[in-house]
Short mmCIF file of the C-alpha atoms (twelve columns), coordinates in Angstrom:
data_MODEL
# 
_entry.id   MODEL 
# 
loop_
_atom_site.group_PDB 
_atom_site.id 
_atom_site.type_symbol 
_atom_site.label_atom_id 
_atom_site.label_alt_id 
_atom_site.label_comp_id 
_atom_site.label_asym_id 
_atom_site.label_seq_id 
_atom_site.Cartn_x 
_atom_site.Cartn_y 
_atom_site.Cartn_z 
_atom_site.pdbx_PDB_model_num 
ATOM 1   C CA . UNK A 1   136.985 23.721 4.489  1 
ATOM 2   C CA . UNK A 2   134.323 21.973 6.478  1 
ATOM 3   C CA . UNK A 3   133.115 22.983 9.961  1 
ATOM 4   C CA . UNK A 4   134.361 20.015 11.020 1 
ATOM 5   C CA . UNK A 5   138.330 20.874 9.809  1 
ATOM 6   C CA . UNK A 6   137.860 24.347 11.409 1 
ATOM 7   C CA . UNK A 7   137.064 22.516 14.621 1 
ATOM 8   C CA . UNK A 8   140.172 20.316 14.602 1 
ATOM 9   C CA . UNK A 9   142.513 22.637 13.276 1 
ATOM 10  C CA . UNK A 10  141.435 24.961 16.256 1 
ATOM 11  C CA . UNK A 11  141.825 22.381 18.658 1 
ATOM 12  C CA . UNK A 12  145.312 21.587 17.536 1 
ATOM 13  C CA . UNK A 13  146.137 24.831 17.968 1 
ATOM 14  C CA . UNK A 14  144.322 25.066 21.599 1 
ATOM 15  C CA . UNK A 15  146.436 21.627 22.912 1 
ATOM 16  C CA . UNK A 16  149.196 23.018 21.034 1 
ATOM 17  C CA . UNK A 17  148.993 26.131 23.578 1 
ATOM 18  C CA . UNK A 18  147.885 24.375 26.482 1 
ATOM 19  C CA . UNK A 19  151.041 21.925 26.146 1 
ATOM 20  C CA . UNK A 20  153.336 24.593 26.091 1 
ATOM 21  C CA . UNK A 21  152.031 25.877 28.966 1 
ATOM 22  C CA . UNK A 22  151.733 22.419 31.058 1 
ATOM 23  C CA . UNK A 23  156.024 22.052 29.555 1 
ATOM 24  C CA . UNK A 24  156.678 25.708 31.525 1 
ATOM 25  C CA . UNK A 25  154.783 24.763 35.103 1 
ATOM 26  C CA . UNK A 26  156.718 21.107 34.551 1 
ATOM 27  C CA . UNK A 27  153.404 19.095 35.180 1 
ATOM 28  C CA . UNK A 28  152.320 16.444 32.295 1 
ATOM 29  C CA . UNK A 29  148.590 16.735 31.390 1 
ATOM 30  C CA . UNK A 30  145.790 15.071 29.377 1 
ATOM 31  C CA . UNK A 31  144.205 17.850 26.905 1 
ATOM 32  C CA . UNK A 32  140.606 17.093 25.620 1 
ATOM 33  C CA . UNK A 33  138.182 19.216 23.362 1 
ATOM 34  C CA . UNK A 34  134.856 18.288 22.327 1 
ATOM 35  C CA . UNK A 35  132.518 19.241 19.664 1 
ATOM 36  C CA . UNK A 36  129.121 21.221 20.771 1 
ATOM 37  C CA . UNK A 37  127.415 17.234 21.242 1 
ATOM 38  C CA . UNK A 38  130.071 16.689 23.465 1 
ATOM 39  C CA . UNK A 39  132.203 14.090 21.063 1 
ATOM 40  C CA . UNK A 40  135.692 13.965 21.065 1 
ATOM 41  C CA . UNK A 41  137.862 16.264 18.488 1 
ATOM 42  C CA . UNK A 42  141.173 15.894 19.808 1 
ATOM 43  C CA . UNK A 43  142.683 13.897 22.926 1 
ATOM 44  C CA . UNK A 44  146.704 14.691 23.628 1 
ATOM 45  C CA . UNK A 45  148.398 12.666 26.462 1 
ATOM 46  C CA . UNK A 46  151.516 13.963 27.961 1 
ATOM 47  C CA . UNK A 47  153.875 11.079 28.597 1 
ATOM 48  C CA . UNK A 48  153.759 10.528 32.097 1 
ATOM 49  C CA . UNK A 49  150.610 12.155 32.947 1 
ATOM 50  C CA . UNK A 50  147.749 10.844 35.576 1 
ATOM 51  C CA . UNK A 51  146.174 7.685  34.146 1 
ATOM 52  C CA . UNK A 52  143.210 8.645  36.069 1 
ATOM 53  C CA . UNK A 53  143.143 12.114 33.840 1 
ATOM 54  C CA . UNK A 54  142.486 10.408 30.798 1 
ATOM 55  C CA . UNK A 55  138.829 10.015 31.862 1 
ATOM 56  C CA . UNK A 56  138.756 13.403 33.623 1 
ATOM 57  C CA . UNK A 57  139.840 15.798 31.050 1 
ATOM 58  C CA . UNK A 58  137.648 14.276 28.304 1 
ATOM 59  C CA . UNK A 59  134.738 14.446 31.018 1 
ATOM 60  C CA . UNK A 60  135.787 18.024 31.895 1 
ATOM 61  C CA . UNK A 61  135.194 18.884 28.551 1 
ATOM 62  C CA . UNK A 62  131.937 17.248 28.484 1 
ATOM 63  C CA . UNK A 63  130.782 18.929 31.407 1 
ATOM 64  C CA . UNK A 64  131.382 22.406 29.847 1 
ATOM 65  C CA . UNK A 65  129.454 21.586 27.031 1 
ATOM 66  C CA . UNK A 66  126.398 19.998 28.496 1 
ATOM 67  C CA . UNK A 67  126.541 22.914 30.701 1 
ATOM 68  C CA . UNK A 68  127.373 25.453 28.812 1 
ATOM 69  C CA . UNK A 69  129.216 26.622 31.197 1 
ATOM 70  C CA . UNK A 70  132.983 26.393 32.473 1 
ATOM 71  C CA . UNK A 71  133.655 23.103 35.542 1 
ATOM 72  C CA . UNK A 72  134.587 25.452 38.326 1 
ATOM 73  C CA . UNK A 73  131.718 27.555 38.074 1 
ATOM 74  C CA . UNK A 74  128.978 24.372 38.268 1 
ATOM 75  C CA . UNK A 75  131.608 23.738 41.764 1 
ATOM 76  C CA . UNK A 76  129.206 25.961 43.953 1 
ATOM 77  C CA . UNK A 77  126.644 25.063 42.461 1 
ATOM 78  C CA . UNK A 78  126.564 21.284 42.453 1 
ATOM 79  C CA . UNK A 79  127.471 21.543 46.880 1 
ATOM 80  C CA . UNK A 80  124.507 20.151 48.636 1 
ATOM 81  C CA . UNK A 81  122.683 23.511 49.194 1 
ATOM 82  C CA . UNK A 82  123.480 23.964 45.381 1 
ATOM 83  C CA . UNK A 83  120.568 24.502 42.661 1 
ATOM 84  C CA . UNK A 84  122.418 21.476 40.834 1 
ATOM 85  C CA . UNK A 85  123.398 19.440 43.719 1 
ATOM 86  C CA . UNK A 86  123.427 15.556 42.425 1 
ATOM 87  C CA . UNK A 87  124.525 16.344 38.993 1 
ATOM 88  C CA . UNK A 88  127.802 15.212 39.974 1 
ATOM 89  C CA . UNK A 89  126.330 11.664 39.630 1 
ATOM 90  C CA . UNK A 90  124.588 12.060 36.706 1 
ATOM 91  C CA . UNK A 91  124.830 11.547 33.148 1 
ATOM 92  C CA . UNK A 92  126.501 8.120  33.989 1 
ATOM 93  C CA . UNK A 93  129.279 9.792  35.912 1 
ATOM 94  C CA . UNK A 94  130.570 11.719 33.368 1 
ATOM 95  C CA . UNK A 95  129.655 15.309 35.091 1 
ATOM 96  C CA . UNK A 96  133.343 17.084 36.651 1 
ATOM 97  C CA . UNK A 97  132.367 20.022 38.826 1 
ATOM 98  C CA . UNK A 98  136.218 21.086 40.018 1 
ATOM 99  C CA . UNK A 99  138.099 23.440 37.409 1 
ATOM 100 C CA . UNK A 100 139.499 22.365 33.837 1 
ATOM 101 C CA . UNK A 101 136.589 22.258 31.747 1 
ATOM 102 C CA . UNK A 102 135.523 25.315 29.449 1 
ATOM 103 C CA . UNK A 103 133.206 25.400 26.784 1 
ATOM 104 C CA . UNK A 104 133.433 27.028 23.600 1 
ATOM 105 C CA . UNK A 105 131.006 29.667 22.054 1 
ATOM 106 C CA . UNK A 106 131.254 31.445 18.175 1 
ATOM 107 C CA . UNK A 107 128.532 33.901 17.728 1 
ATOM 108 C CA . UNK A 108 126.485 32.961 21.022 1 
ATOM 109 C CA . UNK A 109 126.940 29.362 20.173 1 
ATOM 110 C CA . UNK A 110 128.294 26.562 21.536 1 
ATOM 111 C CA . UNK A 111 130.850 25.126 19.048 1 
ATOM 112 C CA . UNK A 112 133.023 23.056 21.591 1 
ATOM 113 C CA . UNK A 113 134.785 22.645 25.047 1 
ATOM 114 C CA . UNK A 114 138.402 21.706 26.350 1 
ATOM 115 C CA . UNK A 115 139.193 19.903 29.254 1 
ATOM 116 C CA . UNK A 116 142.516 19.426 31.273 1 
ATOM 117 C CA . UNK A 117 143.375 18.052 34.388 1 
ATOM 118 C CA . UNK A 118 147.020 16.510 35.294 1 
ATOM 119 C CA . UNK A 119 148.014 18.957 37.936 1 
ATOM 120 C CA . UNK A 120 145.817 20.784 40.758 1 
ATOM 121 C CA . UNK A 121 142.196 22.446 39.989 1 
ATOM 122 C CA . UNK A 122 144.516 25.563 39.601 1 
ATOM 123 C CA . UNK A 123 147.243 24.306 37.108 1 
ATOM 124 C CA . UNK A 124 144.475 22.202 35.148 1 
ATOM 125 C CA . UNK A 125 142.347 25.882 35.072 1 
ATOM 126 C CA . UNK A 126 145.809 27.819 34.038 1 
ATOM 127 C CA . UNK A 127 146.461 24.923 31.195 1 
ATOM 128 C CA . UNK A 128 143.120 25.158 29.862 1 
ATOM 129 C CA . UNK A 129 143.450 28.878 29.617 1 
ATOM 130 C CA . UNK A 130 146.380 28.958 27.814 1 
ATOM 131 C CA . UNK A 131 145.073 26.851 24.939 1 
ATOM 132 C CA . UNK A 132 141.788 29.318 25.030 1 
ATOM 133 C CA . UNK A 133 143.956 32.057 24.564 1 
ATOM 134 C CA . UNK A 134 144.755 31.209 21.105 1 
ATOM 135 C CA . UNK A 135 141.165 32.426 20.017 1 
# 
């Protein structure tokens, strides 16, 4: 199998997770993951999510690949006193700094993200989780 089937088949599993978990806390989200260059592997839309999270999750995922690092943690960082304040505005718009967005690593290396968002910073962070947990 290709590096490229292990990818989706892992993200399948991941938004297969993070569904179940967005079905318990009752709130419909918008599950994104990424490969390592940030393009899309897998979108899943909830019926009745947040139109307005179909850009945000794939951008959350985004984020925590071009960061390397998860969206809630660039938060502080990207405030005006922040070592990265402006990013927010950058890369065409497509930087998230609020929780949802976690990259990926195998080895030490960035493989992919996933990004959520439907619900508050903390459900979106709690969804995203869940579909981590099945690494």
């Amino acid at each position: 199998m290709t590096k490229t089937g292990k990818l989706l088949d892992m993200a399948k599993k991941m938004a297969e997770a993070a569904a179940k978990k967005a079905v318990e806390i009752d709130v419909p989200m918008v599950i994104v993951v990424v490969d390592a260059a940030g393009n899309m592997v897998l979108y899943n839309r909830m019926e009745d999510s947040l139109l307005a999270s179909m850009d945000i999750a794939a951008n959350k995922a985004y984020t925590a690949v071009a960061l390397k690092m998860s969206t809630d943690a660039a938060a502080p960082l990207a405030k005006e006193a922040g070592q990265l304040f402006g990013i927010a505005s950058c890369d065409k718009g497509r930087m998230v700094v609020f929780g949802g967005g976690f990259p990926i690593f195998e080895d030490g290396k960035i493989i992919a993200g996933i990004g959520v968002s439907g619900g508050s910073v903390d459900e979106d962070m709690s969804v995203a989780k869940a579909g981590l947990s099945v690494l």
